[in-house]
C-alpha positions in Angstrom: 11.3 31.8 -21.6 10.6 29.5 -18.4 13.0 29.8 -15.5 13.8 26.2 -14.0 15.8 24.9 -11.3 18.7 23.0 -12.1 18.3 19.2 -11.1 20.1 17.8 -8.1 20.5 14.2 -8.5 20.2 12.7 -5.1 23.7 10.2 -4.0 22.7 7.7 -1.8 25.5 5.1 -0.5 25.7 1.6 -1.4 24.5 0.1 1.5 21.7 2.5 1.9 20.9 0.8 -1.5 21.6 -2.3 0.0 19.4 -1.6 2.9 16.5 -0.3 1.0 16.7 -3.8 -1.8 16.9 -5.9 1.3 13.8 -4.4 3.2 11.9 -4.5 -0.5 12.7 -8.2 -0.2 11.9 -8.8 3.3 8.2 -7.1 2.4 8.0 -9.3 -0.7 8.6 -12.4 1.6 6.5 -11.4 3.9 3.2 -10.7 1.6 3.7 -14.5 -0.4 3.4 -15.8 2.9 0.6 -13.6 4.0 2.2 -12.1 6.8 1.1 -8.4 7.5 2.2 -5.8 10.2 0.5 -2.3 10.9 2.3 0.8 10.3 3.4 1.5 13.6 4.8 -2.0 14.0 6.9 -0.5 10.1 8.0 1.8 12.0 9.4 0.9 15.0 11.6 -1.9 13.1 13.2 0.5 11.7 13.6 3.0 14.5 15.7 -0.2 16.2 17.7 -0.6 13.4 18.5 2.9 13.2 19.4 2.6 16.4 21.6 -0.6 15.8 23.6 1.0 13.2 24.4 3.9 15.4 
């Protein structure tokens, strides 16, 4: 008999949903128009809007 670990299933709030479609779709926008940004730049976009939303 195997021993497993029950499954946690991971609640995440509707507007961190929200959040995450919109930045999918921001990305999406931004590679049809060929726009690129390093991974530092990534990051620090959403450091200020982590910041924004307190």
């Amino acid at each position: 008999m195997l021993a497993t670990k029950p499954q946690v299933v991971a609640e995440t709030s509707d507007t961190a949903k929200l959040e995450l479609y919109r930045l999918i779709g921001e990305g999406y926008k931004a590679m049809q128009e060929g726009r690129t940004s390093t991974i530092d730049e990534v990051r620090e976009k959403l450091k200020k809007r982590r910041e924004e939303r307190g």
